[in-house]
Each structure stands twice: as C-alpha cells, then as structure tokens.
C-alpha positions in Angstrom: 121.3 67.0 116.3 121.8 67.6 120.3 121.5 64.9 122.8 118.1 64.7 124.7 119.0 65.8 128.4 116.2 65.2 131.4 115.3 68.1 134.1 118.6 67.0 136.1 120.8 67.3 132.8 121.2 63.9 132.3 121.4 61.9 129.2 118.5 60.1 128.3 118.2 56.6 126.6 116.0 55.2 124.0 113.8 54.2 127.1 113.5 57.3 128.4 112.7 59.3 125.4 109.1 60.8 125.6 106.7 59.1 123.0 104.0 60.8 121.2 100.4 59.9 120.7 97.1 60.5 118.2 94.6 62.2 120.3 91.8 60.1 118.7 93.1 56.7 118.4 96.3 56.7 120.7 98.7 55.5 118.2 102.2 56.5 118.3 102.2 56.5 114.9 102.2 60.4 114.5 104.3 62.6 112.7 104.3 66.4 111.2 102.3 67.2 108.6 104.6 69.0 107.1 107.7 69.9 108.8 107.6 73.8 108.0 104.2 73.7 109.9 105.1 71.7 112.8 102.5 72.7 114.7 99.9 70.2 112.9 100.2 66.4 113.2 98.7 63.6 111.3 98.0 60.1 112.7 99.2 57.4 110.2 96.1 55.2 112.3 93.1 57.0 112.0 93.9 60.3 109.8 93.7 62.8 112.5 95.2 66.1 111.4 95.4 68.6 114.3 97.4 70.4 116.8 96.9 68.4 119.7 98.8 65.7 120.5 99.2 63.4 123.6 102.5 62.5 125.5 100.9 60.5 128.0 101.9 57.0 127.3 99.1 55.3 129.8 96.3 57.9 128.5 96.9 56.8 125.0 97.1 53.2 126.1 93.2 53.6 126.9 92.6 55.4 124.0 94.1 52.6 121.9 92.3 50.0 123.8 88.5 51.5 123.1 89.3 52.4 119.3 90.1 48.8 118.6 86.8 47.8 120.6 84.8 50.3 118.8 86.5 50.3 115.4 88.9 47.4 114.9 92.5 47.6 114.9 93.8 50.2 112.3 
C-alpha cells in the first residue's frame, strides 16, 4: 500500500487524509459495496447504495445536522 502524497508531493498525516461522506445522511460511515465494484457505496447510517459520494467534510456536516433533526440519530 503507497503512501498518500498531497498536490506538492508531500506526505500526508492521518489529519490530512480526505474523509468520505453518505450523500443522504452525511455519515462517514461509508464503504464499498463490494470491492470488485467499487464504483457503488453503501452508507452503514441510512442504507444508501449509490455512486455518489461526498468528500466535502463541512457539506456533510449540514447534511448530518438536518438528518438527525428530521430523522433522529442513526
């Protein structure tokens, strides 16, 4: 497994690393459906199955925010 690099070519740290989100419910808790399709994702939350997926941690963070208004927390 290779190091993650940033544009500049520097190593990143467990900080730094880009986080994934469910589209629907903005959990990070999001993972391949199955890893020969990795295209599709599946959100441990909510159930989405799909190939979006978000990488914008401040997006999701409002995303997470109304689910948990509208459907309690997951």
């Amino acid at each position: 497994m290779g190091v993650e690099k940033d544009k500049e070519g520097e190593e990143k740290n467990e900080t730094e690393r880009e986080m994934l989100y469910c589209p629907v419910c903005g959990s990070p808790n999001v993972e391949w459906l199955l890893p020969q399709i990795w295209s599709k994702w599946v959100c441990k939350d909510c159930g989405y199955i799909g190939v979006l997926i978000l990488e914008d941690g401040k997006i999701a963070a409002e995303l997470r925010k109304e689910w948990k208004e509208k459907h309690g927390t997951p």
